[in-house]
C-alpha atoms as one frame of an Amber mdcrd trajectory, in Angstrom:
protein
 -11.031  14.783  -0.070  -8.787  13.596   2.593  -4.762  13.429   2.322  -3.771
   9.871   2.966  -1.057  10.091   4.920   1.239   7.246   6.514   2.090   8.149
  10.416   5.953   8.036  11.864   5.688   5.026  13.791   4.477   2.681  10.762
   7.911   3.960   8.971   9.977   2.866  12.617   7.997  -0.647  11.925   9.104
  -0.563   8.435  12.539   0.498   9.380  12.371  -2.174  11.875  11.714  -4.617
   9.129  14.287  -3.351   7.122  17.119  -3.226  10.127  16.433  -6.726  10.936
  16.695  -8.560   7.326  20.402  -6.198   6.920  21.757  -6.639  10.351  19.663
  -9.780  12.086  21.241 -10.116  15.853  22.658 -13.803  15.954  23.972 -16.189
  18.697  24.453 -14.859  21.861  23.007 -11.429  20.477  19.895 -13.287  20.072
  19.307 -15.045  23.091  20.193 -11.265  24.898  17.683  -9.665  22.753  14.813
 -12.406  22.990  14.993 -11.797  26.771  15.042  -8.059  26.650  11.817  -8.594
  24.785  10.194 -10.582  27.232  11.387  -8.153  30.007   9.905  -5.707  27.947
   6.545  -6.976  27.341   6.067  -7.305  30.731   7.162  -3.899  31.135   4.318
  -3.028  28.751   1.435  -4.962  30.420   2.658  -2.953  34.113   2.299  -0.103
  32.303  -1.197  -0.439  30.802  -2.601  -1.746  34.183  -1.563   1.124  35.761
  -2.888   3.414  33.280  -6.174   2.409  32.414  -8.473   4.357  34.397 -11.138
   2.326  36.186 -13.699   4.764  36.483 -14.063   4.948  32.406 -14.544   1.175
  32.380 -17.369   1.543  34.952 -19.291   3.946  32.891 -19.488   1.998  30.111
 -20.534  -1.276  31.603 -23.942  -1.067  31.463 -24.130  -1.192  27.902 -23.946
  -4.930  28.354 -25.602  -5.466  24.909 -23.914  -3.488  23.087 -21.054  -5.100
  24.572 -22.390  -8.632  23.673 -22.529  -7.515  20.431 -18.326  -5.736  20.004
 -17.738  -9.136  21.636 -19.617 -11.235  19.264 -17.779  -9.946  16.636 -14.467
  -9.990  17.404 -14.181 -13.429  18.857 -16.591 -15.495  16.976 -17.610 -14.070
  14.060 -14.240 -12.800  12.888 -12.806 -16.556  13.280 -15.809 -17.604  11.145
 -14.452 -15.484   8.765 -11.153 -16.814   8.678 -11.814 -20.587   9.583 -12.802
 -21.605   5.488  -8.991 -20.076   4.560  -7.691 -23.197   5.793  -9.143 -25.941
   3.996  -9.014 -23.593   1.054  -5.273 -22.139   1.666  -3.678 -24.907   2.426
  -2.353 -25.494  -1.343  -1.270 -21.680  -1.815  -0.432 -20.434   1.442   2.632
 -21.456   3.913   1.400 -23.120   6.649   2.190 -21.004   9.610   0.949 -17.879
   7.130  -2.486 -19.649   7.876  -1.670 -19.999  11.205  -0.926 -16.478  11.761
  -4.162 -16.164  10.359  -5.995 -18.114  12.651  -4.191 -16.379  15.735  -5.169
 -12.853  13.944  -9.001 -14.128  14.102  -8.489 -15.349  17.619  -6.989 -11.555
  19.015  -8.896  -8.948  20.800  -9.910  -5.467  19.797  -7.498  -2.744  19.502
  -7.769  -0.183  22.520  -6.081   3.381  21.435  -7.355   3.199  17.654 -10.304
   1.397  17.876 -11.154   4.803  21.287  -9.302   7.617  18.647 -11.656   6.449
  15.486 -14.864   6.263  17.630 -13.782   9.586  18.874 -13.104  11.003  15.331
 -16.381   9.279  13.850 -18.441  11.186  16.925 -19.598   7.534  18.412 -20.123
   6.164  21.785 -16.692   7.354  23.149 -17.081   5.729  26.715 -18.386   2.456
  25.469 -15.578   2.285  22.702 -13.516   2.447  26.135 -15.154  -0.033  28.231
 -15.195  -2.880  24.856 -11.428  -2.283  23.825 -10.322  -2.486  27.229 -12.796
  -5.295  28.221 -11.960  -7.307  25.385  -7.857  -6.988  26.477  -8.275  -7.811
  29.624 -10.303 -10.831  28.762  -8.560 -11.433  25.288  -5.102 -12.169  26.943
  -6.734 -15.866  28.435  -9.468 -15.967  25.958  -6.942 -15.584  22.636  -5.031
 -18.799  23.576  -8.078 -20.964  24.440 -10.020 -19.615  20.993  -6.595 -20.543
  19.047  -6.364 -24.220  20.429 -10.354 -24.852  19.679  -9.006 -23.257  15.993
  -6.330 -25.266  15.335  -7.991 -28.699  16.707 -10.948 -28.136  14.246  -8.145
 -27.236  11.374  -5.506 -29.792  12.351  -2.862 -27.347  12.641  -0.040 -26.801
  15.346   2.246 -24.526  16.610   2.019 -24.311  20.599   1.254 -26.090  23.779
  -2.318 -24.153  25.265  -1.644 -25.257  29.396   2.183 -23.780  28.419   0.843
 -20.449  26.816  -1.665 -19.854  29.328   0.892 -20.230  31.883   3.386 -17.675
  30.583   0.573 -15.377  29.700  -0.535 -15.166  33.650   3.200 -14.823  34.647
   4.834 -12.196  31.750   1.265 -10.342  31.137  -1.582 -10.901  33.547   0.272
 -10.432  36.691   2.184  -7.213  35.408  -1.700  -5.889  34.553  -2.759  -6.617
  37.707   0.018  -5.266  39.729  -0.265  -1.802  37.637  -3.508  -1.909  38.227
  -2.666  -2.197  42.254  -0.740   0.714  41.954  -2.526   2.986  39.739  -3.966
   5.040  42.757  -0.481   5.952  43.543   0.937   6.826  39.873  -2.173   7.570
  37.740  -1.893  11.677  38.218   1.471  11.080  36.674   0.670   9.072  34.004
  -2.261  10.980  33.501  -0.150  13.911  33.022   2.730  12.038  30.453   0.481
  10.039  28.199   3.270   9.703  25.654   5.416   7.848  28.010   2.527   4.650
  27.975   2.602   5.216  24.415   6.407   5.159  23.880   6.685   2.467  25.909
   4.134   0.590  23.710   5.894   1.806  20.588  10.132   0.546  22.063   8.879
  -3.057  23.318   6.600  -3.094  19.470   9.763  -2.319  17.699  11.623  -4.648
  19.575   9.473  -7.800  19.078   8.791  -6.300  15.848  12.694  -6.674  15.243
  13.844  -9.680  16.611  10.635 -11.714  15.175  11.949 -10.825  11.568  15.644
 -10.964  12.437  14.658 -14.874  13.669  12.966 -15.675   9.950  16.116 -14.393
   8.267  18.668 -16.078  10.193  16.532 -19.510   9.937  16.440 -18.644   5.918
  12.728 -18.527   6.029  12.522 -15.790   3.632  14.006 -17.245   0.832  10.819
 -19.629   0.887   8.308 -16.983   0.970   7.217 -16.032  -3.076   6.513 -12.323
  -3.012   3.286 -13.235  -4.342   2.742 -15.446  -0.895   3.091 -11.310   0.982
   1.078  -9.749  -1.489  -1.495 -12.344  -1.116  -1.492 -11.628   2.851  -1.990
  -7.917   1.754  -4.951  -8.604  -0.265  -6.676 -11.167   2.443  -5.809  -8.910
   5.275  -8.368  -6.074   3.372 -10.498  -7.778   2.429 -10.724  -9.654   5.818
 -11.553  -6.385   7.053 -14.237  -5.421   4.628 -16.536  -7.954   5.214 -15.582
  -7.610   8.938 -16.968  -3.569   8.358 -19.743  -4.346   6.326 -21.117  -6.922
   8.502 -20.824  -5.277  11.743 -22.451  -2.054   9.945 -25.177  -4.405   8.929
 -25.829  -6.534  12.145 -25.888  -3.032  14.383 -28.481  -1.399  11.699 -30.489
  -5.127  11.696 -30.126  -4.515  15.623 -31.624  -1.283  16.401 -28.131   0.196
  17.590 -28.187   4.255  17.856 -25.782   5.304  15.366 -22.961   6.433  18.452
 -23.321   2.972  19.252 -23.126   1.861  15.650 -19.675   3.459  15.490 -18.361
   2.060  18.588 -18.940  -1.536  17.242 -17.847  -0.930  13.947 -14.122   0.526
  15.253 -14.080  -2.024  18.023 -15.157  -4.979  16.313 -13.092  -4.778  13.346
  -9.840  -4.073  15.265  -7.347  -6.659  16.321  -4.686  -5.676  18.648  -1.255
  -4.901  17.511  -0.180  -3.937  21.091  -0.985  -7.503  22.519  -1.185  -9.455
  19.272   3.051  -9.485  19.227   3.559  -9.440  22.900   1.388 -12.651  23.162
   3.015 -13.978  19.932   5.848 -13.782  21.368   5.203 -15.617  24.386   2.915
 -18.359  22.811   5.154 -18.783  19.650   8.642 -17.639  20.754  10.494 -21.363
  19.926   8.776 -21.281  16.470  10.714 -21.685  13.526   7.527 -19.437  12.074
   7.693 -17.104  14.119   8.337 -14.412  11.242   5.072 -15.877   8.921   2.956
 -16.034  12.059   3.116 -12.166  13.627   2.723 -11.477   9.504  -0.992 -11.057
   9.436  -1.507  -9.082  12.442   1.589  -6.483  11.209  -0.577  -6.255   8.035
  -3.532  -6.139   9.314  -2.684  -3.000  11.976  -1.248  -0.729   9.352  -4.576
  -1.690   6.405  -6.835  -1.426   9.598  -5.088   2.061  10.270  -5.561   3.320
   6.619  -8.971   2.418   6.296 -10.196   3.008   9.542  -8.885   6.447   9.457
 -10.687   7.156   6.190 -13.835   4.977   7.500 -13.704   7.295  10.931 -13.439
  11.002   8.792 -16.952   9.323   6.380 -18.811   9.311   9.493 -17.930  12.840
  10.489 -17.998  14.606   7.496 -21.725  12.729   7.614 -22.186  14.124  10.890
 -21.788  17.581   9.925 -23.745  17.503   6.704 -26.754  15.732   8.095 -26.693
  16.094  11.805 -26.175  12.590  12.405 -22.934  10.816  11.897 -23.390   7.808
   9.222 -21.885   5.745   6.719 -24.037   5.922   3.570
């Protein structure tokens, strides 16, 4: 039976958490921080243009269908999903709580977890690469548009589309593309020191992480929140994902996927994006009094989709070596 056990950097998010409700950063320590944070996210989306190697996206492009599919699922059917909590929220849950909601439906795929647990699971590795990555690339203008056609259908607010669209070309599209520019020149480097994309990923996290919490305390929107309002988020956020696995399992059997390709869509389309869900939250949502209640969902979210994913990803392999053919039932 496997060990469930929780990883170091989801005890630096906790401590995070924890750091910024004791000691929250105020005044002039607070507008220093919130641009260090926007520096930094930039930093981040240089980073990952630079390393993401193109020829691994080529090789999976001609999989359009099962691309289709990945992309189906994580930007329409997983808003489906979410769209009826409004309406039915709105007399139990905070408002910008459903909002984060809505802006955790509208995110794209995870890239590193949703790769690692296809990998694990013995799926479609290049594929799994082409979708996550795809569905970044295309999820940093797509998220904002898919939020706005959200929020007009559920009558909430929060953010100005031509204004988040704008900053997300200047702090995150234009960093990607200019690391992707110079990827010929540092990409044997990179190549060789993957953990300093990832620690990079895991500082500017921490930081956002940090000052989106330290915000909500210093604005008092804590003592608002009922602990029952957080353990509610706990229980939608796994659920959420439940029906997101059980569907996609479903649709790829109903579709005639092989079973590699089964497990590429599964990991890929349940997955929403930590590493660009807080960076673009924090661009699109920065002057929110929210702020805190909104990035909620998707810090939920990442460490239930981690748990369960990992456990989902070691089914499918202990399948594969009992049967010969990785599956999971």
């Amino acid at each position: 039976m496997a060990r469930l056990r929780i990883s170091p950097f989801t005890w630096l998010i906790l401590g995070a958490v924890v750091i910024a409700f004791l000691w929250p950063a105020k005044g002039e320590a607070a507008i220093w921080m919130g641009h260090m944070t926007t520096a930094g996210v930039a930093l981040l989306f240089f980073v990952h243009g630079a390393a993401l190697p193109r020829q691994a996206v080529i090789a999976g492009l001609t999989q359009w269908r099962l691309h289709l599919f990945i992309f189906s699922i994580t930007f329409i059917i997983f808003p489906l999903l979410v769209l009826p909590l409004v309406p039915i929220g709105r007399s139990w849950l905070p408002a910008d709580l459903i909002l984060g909601f809505l802006y955790l439906a509208a995110l794209p795929s995870a890239v590193s977890s949703s790769i690692a647990f296809t990998a694990i699971a013995r799926g479609n590795v290049p594929a799994a690469v082409c979708s996550a990555a795809g569905s970044n690339v295309f999820g940093m203008m797509l998220t904002p548009v898919l939020l706005s056609i959200m929020i007009g259908s559920s009558a909430e607010g929060g953010f100005t589309l031509i204004d988040a669209l704008q900053d997300i070309v200047l702090i995150m599209l234009l960093p990607f593309g200019a690391g992707q520019f110079i990827r010929s020149w540092v990409a044997r480097w990179l190549d060789s020191h993957p953990m300093f994309s990832e620690c990079v990923d895991q500082v500017v996290l921490l930081l956002i992480i940090y000052v989106a919490f330290a915000q909500s305390v210093v604005d008092g929107l804590w003592q608002n929140v009922p602990s029952v309002v957080l353990l509610l988020a706990i229980v939608l956020c796994f659920v959420l994902l439940m029906l997101v696995f059980a569907l996609t399992w479903w649709l790829s059997r109903q579709l005639g996927f092989s079973t590699g390709d089964e497990i590429a869509a599964v990991f890929c389309g349940s997955k929403k994006s930590l590493a660009s869900g807080l960076p673009m939250a924090k661009v699109m949502f920065a002057a929110h009094p929210g702020f805190g209640l909104i990035v909620l969902p998707i810090i939920i979210y990442n460490q239930v989709q981690i748990i369960v994913g990992a456990l989902l990803a070691q089914r499918y392999a202990e399948r594969a070596e009992e049967g010969g053919t990785a599956s999971l039932v």
